[in-house]
C-alpha positions, 0 to 999 in steps of 0.5 A: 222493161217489164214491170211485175205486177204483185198481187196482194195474195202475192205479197202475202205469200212472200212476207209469210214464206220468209217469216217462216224461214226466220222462224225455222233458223235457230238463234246463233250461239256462242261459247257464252249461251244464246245471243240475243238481238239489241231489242231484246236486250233493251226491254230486258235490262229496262233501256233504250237501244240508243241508251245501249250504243251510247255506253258502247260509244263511250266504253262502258259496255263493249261493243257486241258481237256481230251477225253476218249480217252487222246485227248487234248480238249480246250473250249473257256476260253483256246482258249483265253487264249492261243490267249492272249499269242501267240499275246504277244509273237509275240509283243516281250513279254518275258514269264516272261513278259506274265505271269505278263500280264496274272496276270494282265489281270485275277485280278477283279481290272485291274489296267491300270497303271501296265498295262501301266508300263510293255508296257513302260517297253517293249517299251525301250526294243524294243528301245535298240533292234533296236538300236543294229540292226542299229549298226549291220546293220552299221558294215556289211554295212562297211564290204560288201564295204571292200569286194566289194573295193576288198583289201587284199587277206583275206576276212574282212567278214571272218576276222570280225566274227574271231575277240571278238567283240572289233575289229569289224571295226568301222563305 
């Protein structure tokens, strides 16, 4: 067996004839516009790309097309789609909330009421939430004072999260 020694003007040549070759095919097309590989797409909808095959798994987001080569490839209708998603999330919408939102959003009769009910809905969630981070903030506020006041020997930081949440100190 004869082993090919490489060069490394070799090497260099190869990698940049075939950078080139990827540089000269154009991106492939659909009836929907340019597609668009699922790197791109991640940092345009601001997501990771496992996020992305996460809420393929699940049916939230269909599966994409597929190069010849099994490369995910995304048109406009799913960059949207994927867009709507990542920006209820990151309002705080569960993904039950999400699919509700999207089946709203993809009826022919949108009806703003429905709408309106799930963000109201989401509204008092939100409330409840920061509601129990005030208490939180509250109760850990109480406890960095015991510690600064520097009593017993036992830390009441230590002492609090040791204990069911019934014997937190009260505020």
């Amino acid at each position: 067996m004869v082993y090919r020694s490489w060069s490394n003007s070799r090497i260099k040549r190869y990698v940049l004839s075939s950078v080139t070759d990827r540089q000269k095919r154009p991106s492939p097309t659909w009836n929907d516009g340019p597609s668009v590989p699922i790197g791109t797409v991640a940092r345009r909808a601001g997501c990771g790309i496992d996020t992305i095959r996460f809420y393929e798994k699940i049916g939230v987001l269909q599966r994409p097309r597929r190069t010849e080569s099994g490369r995910r490839i995304y048109g406009a209708a799913e960059i949207a789609r994927l867009t709507f998603i990542c920006r209820a999330r990151e309002l705080g919408f569960s993904l039950d909330e999400v699919r509700g939102l999207l089946s709203l959003a993809e009826r022919d009769e949108r009806h703003c009421e429905d709408v309106k009910q799930a963000a109201i809905r989401h509204r008092q969630d939100v409330r409840r939430k920061i509601a129990d981070l005030r208490a939180v903030e509250v109760t850990l506020g109480t406890l960095i004072r015991q510690c600064e006041a520097g009593g017993p020997a036992e830390c009441p930081l230590i002492e609090a999260l040791s204990q069911p949440k019934a014997a937190a100190p009260a505020p």
